[in-house]
N, C-alpha and C positions, 0 to 999 in steps of 0.2 A: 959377420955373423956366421958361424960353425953350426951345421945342422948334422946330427946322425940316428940312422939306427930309428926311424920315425912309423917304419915297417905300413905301409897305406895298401890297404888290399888285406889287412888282416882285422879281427873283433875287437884285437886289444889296442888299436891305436887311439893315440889322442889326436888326432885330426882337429877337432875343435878349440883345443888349447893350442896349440899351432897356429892354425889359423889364426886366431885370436891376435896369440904372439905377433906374426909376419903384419894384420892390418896396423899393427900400434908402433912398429919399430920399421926405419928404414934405413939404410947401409948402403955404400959405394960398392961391397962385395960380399954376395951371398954363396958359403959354401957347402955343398950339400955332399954330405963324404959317409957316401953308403947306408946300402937299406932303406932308401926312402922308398922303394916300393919293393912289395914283400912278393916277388914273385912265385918261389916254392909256394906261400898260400895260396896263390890265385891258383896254379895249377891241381890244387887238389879240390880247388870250389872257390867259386867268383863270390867274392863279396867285395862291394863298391859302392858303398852311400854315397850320397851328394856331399857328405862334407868331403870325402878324399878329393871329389871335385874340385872344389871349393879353394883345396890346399894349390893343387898345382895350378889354378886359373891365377892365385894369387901370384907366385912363382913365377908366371909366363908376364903377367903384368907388370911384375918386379922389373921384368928384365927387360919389358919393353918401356919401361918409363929411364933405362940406364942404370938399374944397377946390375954388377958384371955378375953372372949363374955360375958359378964352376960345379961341376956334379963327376962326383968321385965315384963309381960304383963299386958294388959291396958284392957282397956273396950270393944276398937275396937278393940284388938286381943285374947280376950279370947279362943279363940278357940284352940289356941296352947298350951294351957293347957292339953288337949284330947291326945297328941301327945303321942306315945308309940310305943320303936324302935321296928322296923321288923326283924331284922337282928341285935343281942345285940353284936358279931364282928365290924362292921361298924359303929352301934353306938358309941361305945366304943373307937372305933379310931376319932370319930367324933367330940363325946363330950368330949375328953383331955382337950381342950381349948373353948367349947363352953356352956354354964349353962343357965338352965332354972328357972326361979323361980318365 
């Protein structure tokens, strides 16, 4: 499954059709290829319902039940690039199934 451009952190997402999507459908490789979180919104003003929650709890659970996460970032999530574990234990356990690239 190919995800893009999902923008979480901004008014106009569909978070909940998403959501929806991910609990109904399951896959060996889930790729998430930019924009799933809409950083430039968040820095002009936090907005974060529970369903964006919701979105990446699923996400994290995807990848810990075995399916592989690839996450491609985008324009509006550059910033995840900066990301560098704290803790390379939990990392480690973390990223089994979850890739940054």
């Amino acid at each position: 499954i190919f995800i893009s451009d999902v923008h979480l952190g901004s008014k106009g997402c569909k978070s909940v059709y998403l959501y929806n999507f991910l609990k109904t459908h399951s896959c060996e490789n889930l790729f998430l290829v930019g924009d799933i979180i809409d950083c430039w919104r968040l820095k002009s003003k936090i907005y974060w319902p529970q369903e964006h929650s919701n979105v990446i709890r699923n996400i994290l659970s995807m990848a810990k039940n075995g399916t592989k996460v690839t996450y491609i970032t985008g324009n509006h999530d550059d910033f995840l690039r900066l990301i560098k574990p704290l803790n390379p234990e939990i990392y480690r356990d973390f990223a089994t199934h979850l890739y940054f690239l």
